[in-house]
Structures are given as structure tokens and as C-alpha cells.
C-alpha positions as a Markdown table, in Angstrom:
| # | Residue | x | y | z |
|---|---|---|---|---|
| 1 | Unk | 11.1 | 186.2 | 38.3 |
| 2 | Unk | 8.1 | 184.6 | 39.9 |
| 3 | Unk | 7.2 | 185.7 | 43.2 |
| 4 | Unk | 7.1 | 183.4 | 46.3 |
| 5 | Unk | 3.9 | 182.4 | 47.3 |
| 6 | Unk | 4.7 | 181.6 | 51.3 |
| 7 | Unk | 2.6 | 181.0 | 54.5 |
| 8 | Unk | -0.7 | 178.6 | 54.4 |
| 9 | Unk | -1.5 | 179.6 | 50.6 |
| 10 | Unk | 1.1 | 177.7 | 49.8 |
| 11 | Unk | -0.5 | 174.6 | 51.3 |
| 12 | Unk | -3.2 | 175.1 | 49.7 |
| 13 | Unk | -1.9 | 175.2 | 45.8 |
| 14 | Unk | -0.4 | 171.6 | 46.6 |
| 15 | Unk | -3.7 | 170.8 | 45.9 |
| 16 | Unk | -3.0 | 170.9 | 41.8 |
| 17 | Unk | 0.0 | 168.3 | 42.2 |
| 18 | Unk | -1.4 | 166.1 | 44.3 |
| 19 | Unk | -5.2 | 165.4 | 44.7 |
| 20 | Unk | -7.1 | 164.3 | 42.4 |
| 21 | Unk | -10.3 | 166.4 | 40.7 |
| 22 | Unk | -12.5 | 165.9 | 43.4 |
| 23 | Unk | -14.3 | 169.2 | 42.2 |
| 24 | Unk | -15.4 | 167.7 | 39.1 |
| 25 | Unk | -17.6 | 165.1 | 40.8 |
| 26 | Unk | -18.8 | 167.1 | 43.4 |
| 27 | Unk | -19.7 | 170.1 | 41.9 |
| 28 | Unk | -23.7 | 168.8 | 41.2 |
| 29 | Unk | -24.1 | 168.4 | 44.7 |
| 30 | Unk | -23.2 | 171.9 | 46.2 |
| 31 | Unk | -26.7 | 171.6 | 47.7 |
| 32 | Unk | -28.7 | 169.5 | 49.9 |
| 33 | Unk | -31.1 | 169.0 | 46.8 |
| 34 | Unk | -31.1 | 169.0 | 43.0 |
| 35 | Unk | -28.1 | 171.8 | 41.7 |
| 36 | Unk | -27.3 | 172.2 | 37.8 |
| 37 | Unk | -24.0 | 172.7 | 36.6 |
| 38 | Unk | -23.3 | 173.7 | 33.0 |
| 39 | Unk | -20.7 | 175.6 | 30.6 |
| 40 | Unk | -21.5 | 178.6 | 28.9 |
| 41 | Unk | -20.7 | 179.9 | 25.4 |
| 42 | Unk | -17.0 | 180.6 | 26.7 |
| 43 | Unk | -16.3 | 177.8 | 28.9 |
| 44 | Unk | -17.3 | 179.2 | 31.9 |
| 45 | Unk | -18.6 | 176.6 | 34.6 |
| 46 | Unk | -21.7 | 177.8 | 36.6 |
| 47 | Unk | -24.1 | 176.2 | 39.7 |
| 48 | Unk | -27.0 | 177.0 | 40.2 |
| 49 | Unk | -30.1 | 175.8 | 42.1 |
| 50 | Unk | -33.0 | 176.4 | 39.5 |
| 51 | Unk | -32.7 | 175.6 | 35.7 |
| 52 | Unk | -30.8 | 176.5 | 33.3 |
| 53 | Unk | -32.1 | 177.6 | 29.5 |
| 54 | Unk | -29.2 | 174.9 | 28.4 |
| 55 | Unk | -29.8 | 170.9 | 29.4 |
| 56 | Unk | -28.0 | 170.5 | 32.6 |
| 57 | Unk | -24.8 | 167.6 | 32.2 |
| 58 | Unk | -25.8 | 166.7 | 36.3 |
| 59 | Unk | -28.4 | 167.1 | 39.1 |
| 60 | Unk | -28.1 | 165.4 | 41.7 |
| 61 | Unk | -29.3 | 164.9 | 45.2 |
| 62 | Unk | -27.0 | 164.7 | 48.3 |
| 63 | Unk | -27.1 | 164.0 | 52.0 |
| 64 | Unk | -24.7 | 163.9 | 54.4 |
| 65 | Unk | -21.4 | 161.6 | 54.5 |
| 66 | Unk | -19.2 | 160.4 | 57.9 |
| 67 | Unk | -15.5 | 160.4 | 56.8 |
| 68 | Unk | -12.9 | 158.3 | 58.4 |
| 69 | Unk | -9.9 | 160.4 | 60.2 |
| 70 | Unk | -6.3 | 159.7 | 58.7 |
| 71 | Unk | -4.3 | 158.1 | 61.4 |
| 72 | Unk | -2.1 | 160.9 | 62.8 |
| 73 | Unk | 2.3 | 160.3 | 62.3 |
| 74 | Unk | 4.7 | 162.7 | 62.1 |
| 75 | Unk | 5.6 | 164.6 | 59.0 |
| 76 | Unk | 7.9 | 164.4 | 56.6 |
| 77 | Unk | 9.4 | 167.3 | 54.4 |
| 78 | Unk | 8.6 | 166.4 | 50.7 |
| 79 | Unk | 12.7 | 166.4 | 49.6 |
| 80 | Unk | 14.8 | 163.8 | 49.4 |
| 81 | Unk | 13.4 | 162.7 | 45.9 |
| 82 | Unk | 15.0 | 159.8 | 43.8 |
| 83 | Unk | 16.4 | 160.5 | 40.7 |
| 84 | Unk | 14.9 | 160.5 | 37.6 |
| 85 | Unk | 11.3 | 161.8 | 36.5 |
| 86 | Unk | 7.7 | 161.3 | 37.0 |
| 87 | Unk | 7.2 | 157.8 | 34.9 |
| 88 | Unk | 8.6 | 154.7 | 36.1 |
| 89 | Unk | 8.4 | 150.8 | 35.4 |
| 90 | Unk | 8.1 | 148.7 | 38.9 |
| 91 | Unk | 9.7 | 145.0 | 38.0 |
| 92 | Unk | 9.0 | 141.8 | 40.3 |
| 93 | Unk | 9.9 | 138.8 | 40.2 |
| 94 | Unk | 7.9 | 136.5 | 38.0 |
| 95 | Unk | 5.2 | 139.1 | 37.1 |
| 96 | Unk | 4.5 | 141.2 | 34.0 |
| 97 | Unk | 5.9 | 144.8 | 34.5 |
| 98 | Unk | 3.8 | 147.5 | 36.0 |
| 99 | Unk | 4.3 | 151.4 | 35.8 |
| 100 | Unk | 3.6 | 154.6 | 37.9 |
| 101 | Unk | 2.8 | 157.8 | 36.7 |
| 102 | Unk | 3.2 | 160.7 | 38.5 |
| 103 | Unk | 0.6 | 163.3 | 37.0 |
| 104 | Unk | -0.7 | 167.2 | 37.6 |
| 105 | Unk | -4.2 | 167.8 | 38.3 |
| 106 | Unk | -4.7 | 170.5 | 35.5 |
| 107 | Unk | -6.6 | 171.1 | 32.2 |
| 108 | Unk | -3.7 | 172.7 | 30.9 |
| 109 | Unk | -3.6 | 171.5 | 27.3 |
| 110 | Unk | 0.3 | 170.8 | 27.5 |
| 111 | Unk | -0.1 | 168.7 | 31.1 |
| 112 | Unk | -3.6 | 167.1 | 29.7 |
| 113 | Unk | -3.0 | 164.8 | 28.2 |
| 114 | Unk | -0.3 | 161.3 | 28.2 |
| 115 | Unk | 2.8 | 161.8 | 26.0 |
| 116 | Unk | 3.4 | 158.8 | 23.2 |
| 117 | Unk | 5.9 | 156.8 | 25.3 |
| 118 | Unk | 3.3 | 156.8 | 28.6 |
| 119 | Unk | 0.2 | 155.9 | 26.0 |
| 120 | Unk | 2.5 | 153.2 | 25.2 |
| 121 | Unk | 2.9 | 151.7 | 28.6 |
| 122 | Unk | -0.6 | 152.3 | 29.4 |
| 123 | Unk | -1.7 | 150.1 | 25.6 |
| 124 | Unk | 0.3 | 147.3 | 27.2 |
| 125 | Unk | -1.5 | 147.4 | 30.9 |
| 126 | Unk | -3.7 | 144.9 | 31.7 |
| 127 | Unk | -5.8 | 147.3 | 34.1 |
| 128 | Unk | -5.6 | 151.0 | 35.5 |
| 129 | Unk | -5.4 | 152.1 | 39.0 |
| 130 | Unk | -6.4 | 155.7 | 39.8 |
| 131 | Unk | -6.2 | 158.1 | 42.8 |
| 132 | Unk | -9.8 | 158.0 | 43.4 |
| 133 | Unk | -12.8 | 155.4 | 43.0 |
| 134 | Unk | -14.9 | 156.4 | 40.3 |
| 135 | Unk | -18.3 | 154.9 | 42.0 |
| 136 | Unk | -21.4 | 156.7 | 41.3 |
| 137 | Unk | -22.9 | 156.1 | 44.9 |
| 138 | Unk | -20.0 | 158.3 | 46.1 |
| 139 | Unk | -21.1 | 161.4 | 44.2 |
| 140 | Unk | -24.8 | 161.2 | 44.9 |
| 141 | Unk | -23.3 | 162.3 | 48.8 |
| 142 | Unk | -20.2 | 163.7 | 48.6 |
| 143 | Unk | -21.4 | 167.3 | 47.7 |
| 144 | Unk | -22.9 | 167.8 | 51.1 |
| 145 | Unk | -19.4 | 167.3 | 52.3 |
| 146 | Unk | -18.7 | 170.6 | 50.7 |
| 147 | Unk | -21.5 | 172.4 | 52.3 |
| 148 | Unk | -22.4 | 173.6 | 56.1 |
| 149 | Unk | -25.2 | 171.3 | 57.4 |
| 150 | Unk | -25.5 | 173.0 | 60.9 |
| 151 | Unk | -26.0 | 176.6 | 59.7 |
| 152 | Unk | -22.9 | 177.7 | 59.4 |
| 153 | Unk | -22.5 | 180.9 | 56.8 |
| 154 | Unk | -18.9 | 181.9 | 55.1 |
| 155 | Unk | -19.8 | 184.9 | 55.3 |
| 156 | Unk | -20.6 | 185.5 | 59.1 |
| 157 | Unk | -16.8 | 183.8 | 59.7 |
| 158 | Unk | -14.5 | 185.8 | 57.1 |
| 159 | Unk | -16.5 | 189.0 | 57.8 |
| 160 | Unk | -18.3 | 191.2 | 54.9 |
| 161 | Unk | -14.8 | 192.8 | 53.8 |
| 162 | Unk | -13.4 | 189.5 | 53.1 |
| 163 | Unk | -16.1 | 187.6 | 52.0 |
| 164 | Unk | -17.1 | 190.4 | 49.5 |
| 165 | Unk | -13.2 | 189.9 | 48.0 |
| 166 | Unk | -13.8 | 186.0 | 48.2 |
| 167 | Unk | -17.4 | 186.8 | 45.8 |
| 168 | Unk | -15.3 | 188.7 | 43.0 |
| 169 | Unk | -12.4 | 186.2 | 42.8 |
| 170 | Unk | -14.9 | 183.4 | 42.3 |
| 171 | Unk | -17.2 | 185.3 | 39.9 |
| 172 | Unk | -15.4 | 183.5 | 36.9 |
| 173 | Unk | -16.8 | 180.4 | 38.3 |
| 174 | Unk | -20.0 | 181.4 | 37.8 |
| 175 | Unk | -20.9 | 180.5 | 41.5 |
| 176 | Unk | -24.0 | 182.4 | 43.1 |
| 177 | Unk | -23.3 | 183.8 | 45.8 |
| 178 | Unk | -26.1 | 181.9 | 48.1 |
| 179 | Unk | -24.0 | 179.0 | 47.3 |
| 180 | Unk | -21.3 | 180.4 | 48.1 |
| 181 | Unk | -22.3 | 181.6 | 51.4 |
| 182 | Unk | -23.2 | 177.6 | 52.7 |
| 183 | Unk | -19.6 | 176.4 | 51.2 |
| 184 | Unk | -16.8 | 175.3 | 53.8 |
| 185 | Unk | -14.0 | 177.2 | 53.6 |
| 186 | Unk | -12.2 | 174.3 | 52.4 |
| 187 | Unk | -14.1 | 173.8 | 49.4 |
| 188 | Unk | -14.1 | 177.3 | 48.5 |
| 189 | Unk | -10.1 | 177.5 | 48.9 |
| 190 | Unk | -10.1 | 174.1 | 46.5 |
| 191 | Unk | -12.0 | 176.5 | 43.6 |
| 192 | Unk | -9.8 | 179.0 | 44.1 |
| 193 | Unk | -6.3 | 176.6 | 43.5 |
| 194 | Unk | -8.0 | 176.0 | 40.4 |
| 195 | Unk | -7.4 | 177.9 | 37.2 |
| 196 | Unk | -10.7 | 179.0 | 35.4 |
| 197 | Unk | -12.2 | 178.6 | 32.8 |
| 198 | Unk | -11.4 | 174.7 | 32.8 |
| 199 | Unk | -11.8 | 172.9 | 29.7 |
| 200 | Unk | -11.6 | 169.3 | 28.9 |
| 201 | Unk | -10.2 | 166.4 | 30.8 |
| 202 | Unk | -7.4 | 166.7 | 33.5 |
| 203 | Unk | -4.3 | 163.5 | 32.3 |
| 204 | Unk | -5.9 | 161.1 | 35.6 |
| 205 | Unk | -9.5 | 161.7 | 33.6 |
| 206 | Unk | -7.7 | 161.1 | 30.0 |
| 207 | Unk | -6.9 | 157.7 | 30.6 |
| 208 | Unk | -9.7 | 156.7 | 33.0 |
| 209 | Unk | -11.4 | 157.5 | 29.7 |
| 210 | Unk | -8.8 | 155.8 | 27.7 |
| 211 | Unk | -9.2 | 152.6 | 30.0 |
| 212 | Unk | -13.0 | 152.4 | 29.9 |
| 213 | Unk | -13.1 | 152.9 | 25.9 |
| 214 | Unk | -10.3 | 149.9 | 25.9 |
| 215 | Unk | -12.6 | 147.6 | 28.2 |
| 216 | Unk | -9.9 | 147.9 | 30.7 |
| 217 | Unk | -10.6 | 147.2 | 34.5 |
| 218 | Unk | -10.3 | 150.5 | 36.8 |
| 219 | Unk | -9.6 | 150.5 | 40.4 |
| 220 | Unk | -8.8 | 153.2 | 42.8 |
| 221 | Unk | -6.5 | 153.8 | 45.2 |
| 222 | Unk | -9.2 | 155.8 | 47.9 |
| 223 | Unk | -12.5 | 156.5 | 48.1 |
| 224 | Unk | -13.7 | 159.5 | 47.6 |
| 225 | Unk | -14.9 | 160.0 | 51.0 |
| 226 | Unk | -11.4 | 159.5 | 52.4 |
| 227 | Unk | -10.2 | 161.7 | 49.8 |
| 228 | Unk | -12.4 | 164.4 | 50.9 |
| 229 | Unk | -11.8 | 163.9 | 54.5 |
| 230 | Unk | -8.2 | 165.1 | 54.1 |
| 231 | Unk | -9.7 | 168.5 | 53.7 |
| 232 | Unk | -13.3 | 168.2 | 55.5 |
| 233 | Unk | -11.9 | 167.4 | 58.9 |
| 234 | Unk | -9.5 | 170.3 | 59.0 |
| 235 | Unk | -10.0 | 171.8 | 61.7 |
| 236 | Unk | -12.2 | 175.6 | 61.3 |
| 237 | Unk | -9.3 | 177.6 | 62.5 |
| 238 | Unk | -7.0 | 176.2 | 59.9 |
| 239 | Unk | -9.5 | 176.4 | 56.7 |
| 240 | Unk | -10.3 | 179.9 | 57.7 |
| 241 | Unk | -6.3 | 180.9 | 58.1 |
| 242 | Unk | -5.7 | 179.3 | 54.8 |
| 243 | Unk | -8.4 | 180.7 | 52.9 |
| 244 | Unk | -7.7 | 184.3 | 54.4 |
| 245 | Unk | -4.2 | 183.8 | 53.1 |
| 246 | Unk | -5.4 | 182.7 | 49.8 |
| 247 | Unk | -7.4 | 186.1 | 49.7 |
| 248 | Unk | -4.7 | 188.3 | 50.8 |
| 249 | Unk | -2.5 | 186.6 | 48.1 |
| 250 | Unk | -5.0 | 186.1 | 45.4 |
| 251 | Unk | -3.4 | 188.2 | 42.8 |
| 252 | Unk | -0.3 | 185.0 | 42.9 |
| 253 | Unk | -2.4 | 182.2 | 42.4 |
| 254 | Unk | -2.3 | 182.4 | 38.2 |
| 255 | Unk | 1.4 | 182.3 | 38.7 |
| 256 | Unk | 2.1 | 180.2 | 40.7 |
| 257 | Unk | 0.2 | 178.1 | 38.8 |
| 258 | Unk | 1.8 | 178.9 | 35.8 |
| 259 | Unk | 5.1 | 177.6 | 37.7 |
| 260 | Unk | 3.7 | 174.2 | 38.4 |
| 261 | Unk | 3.1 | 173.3 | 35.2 |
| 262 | Unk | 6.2 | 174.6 | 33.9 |
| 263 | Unk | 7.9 | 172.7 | 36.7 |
| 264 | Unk | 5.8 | 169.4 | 36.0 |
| 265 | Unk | 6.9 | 170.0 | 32.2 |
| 266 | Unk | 10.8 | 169.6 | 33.1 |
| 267 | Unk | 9.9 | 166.1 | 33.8 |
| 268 | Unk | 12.2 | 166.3 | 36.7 |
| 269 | Unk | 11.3 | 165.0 | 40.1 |
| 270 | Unk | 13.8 | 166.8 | 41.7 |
| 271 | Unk | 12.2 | 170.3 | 40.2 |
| 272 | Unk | 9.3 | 169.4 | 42.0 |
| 273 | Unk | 10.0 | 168.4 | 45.0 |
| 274 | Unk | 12.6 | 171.9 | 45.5 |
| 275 | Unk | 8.6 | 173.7 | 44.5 |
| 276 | Unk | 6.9 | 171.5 | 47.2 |
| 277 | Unk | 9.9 | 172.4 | 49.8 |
| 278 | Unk | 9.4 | 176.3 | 48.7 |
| 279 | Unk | 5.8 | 175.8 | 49.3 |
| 280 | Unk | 5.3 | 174.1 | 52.3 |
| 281 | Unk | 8.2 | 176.0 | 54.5 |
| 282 | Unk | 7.1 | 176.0 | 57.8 |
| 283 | Unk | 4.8 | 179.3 | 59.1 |
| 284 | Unk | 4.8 | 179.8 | 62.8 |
| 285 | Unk | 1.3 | 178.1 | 63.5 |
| 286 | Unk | 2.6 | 174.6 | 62.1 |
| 287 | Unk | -0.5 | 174.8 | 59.5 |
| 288 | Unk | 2.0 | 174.0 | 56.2 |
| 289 | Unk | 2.7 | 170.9 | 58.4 |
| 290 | Unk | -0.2 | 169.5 | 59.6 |
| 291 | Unk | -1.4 | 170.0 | 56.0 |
| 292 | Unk | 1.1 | 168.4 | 54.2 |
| 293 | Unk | 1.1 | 165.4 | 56.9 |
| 294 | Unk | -2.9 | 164.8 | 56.4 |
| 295 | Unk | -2.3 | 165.5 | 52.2 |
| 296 | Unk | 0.9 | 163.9 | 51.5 |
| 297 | Unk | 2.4 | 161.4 | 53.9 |
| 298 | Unk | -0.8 | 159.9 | 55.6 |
| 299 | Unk | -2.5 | 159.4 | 51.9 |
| 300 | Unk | 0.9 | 158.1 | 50.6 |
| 301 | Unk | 0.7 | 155.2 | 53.2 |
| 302 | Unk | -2.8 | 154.2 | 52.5 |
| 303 | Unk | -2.2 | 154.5 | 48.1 |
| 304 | Unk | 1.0 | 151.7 | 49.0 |
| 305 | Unk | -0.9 | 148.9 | 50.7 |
| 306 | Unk | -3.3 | 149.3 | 48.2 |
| 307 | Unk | -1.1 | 149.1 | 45.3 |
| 308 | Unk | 0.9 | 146.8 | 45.9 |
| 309 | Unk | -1.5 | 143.4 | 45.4 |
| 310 | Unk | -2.0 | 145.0 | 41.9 |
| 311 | Unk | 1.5 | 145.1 | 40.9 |
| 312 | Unk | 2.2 | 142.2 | 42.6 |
| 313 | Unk | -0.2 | 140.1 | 40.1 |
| 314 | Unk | 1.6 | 142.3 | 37.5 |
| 315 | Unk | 0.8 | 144.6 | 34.5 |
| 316 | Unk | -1.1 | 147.2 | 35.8 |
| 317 | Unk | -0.7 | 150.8 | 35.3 |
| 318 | Unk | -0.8 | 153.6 | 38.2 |
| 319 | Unk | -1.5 | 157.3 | 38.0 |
| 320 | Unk | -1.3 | 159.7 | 41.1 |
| 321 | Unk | -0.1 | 163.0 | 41.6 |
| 322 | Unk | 3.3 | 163.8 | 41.4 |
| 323 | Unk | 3.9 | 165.0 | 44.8 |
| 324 | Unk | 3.6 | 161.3 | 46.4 |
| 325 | Unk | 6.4 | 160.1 | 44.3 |
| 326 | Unk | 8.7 | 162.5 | 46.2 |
| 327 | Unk | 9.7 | 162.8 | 50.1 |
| 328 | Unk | 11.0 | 159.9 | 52.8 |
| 329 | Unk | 7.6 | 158.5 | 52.7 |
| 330 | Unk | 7.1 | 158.9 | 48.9 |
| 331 | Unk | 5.9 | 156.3 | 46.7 |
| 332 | Unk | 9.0 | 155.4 | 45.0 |
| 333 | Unk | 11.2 | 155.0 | 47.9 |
| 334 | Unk | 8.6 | 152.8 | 50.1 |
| 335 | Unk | 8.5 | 150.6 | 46.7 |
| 336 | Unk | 11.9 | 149.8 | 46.9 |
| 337 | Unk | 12.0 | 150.0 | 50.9 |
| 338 | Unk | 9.3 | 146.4 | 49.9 |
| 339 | Unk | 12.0 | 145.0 | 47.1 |
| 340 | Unk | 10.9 | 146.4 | 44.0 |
| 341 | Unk | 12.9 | 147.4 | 41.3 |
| 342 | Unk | 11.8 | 150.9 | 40.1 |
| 343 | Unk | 13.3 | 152.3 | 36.5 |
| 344 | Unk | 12.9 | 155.8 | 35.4 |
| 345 | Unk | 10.9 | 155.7 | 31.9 |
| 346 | Unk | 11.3 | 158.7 | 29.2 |
């Protein structure tokens, strides 16, 4: 039986059902100037601030980035989930059909990539609408977002005992540890949600890739700054309890990984949602709810009104995570709270 991952940890492995791979963009800028990321013989992703002896796929040079703050509404467990799985057709009147996909954010090769009757729908889409804007400017600032800009040092807040346990679980990274020292707790809990070695291109990438080789037109849903400011304007307290959870718990991670995918395999949106319930039972500080409010329910609001003019013109085809399909303020059931007429796909 797979144990129960409980408390803020929890929280913090949402992070592979529903956001999008902010990691893979940011990653170049970890520093305030140039930073090289590459793969090693076996995969292995490593950062580093001098040159490697292999061409660098990225350096790039960052500076600092003024989120906007969610607005603040009460929560809303993640349960309550309509029937039926994670690929739907929206019909309106008049219009070409549309579709939404409910994806996981791994590299998993059996999650990676579209099955033959989504591939389909997405051939016969007339553009494709992603979680996150895919806009260059973004990245060249974003990485700084990651990163303490007043001094701050990981270290010095977790304490040597801790920190030292944070250095060996994200040795497979390949992350030095001055790097690693000047990360926000935040972004060094988003590493750790995220199996390693990762190799090729999570689904969302897949058909991003699919739609730009297709001469489709791509639009997303955020930016990447408000994607980021979901995590970035946590306050300390609450990334330092849920990375010091992580660590006490890190030993869980793979599996509960492993559960997620399997989970996201059975196709069934009522599977997940039970997970997300498990996962984001309340702890006594409230931190699994002011989490899920700021990742979930405040994001699910802003992804609707922006939505919605594409499928109103018809044929387009959506991907987010899975999670914002479930819950009272879920994707699915605002779409039909509007009109539409939503039908589970195989």
C-alpha cells in the first residue's frame, strides 16, 4: 500500500497535476547573470555559473520581475468532480467544437505524450491554448524570481542540519550548492516535486511542439509572471514549513509520484480529485488551504475569462492540468455554470 503523504508536503506535490513546467524555462536564469544548463551522459540536468566542456542549450541574463497578487476568495476543497475523465468536447451554439484537456506535468513516458483519440482532436483544432505564455521576454527575467535579491541565504533559514539534507536530495540535479544556497525556498521545494533525471517533453510541451510544427496559433492562458507569483509571494513562513516538511518526508516523494501518474492513467476525474482531497486535508496552520486557494481556485478563475473568447470563436484546443477541471470552482463546472455543453471524450 502507498503510504500517505500528509501535512504541507502534500501541498507541495499538487505541483505535478497542476502547474505548468515553469522549471524548464527558468532554469537558465538561476542567477543574476549568465548560468548554463546542460544534460550529462545519463540525463542528468546540471547549473552552473562557468562553462561547461559540452555547448550550453541556454544562458541567459536575468533581473528582477514585480508579480501581481491573486485576488484573495475563500477556498474550495478540490471534490465534487463531474463525471467522466480528463478530455472533453465544449459545444456552443453556432461555433466549431472546442476541447479541454486535462494533463500531468511529468516526463513520464506513459503520461508524455497525447493518446491517438486526443491527437485527433488536437489535428482538427484551429489553434492551441496552453497554461502558460511561451514569450521569450518572460524568461530573460523570470529566473531572478527564483533567487534571493536582498541577501537572503537558504542555508542561514533551514539551519546547517537541514540544509545539508536539502544538498544530498538535490544532488541528482546536479545543482551546486552556491546556487543552491541563493534559491527561495519555493523554488527549491518545486525541484524537489519533480522526479529526476527528466527526459524529453512533458504532454503541455508535446503539443506546443506539435502546434508550432503544424503552423498553428498558440496562446496562453497566464503569464508566466502570474504563474510564478502563485509561489513567489508566499509568504517566508509558509515556504520554509513546506520545504521542511518536504525534507522530513523526502524518502515519499518517488511514491507518491508514482501514485499520480498511476491515478492520471485511470483516466478518471473522480480518482483524482479523492488524491487531491487526501493531499490537501487540512493541517492545523491552514497552509494546505491558503495553498490550494492561491494554486487552484484563484488561477482557475483567471484560465476561465480567458478561455472563454477562444471557444466562443470556436475550434480551439485547451490543455491545463488536471486538477482545475475538478472542485466547485473547477473548470468544467464554471463552463456549464456560462451555458456550455461539455462531453466526456475517450
Amino acid at each position: 500500500m502507498s503510504p500517505a503523504i500528509r501535512g504541507p508536503l502534500a501541498g507541495a506535490l499538487r505541483f505535478i497535476f497542476v502547474t505548468a513546467v515553469v522549471l524548464q524555462f527558468l532554469a537558465p536564469g538561476l542567477l543574476g547573470g549568465e548560468v548554463y544548463r546542460w544534460r550529462d551522459a545519463d540525463g542528468v540536468r546540471h547549473f552552473a555559473d562557468t562553462p561547461p566542456d559540452v555547448p550550453a542549450d541556454n544562458a541567459f541574463s536575468t533581473e528582477g520581475v514585480d508579480s501581481p497578487q491573486p485576488a484573495v476568495k475563500p477556498a474550495t476543497k478540490p471534490g465534487h468532480a463531474v463525471a467522466g475523465g480528463v478530455f472533453w468536447r465544449i459545444e456552443s451554439p453556432e461555433r466549431p467544437s472546442s476541447y479541454l484537456l486535462g494533463t500531468i506535468h511529468s516526463a513520464d513516458p506513459r503520461v508524455a505524450t497525447p493518446r491517438p483519440s486526443v491527437l485527433r482532436a488536437f489535428d482538427d483544432a484551429a489553434i492551441f491554448v496552453m497554461e502558460m505564455e511561451l514569450k521569450a521576454e518572460s524568461y530573460l527575467r523570470l529566473g531572478a524570481s527564483m533567487m534571493f535579491t536582498d541577501g537572503g541565504d537558504l542555508q542561514r533559514l533551514l539551519g546547517p542540519d537541514d540544509f545539508n539534507r536539502l544538498a544530498a536530495a538535490v544532488a541528482q540535479h546536479g545543482l551546486p550548492e552556491p546556487i543552491l544556497r541563493r534559491m527561495k525556498p519555493w523554488a527549491v521545494l518545486a525541484l524537489l516535486s519533480q522526479p529526476t533525471p527528466q527526459r524529453g517533453a512533458f504532454m503541455d510541451m508535446d503539443l506546443y511542439q506539435r502546434a508550432v510544427a503544424a503552423g498553428k496559433p498558440v496562446f496562453g492562458l497566464e503569464s508566466a509572471e502570474e504563474q510564478l507569483a502563485v509561489f513567489d509571494r508566499m509568504p517566508m513562513n509558509d515556504q520554509l514549513a513546506m520545504l521542511h516538511s518536504a525534507l522530513a518526508q523526502v524518502d515519499q516523494i518517488p511514491a507518491m509520484q508514482a501514485r499520480m501518474i498511476e491515478t492520471y492513467l485511470s483516466g478518471d476525474l473522480h480518482a483524482i480529485a479523492a488524491l487531491a482531497d487526501e493531499m490537501a486535508r487540512e493541517d492545523a496552520s491552514g497552509l494546505n488551504r491558503r495553498f490550494l486557494q492561491r494554486l487552484n481556485d484563484d488561477r482557475n478563475d483567471r484560465m476561465l475569462s480567458r478561455m472563454v473568447p477562444h471557444i466562443d470563436r470556436g475550434g480551439a484546443f485547451i490543455a491545463v492540468g488536471a486538477l482545475h477541471l475538478t472542485g466547485e470552482r473547477g473548470l468544467l463546472r464554471q463552463l456549464r455554470g456560462r451555458g456550455y455543453r461539455l462531453s466526456p471524450l475517450n
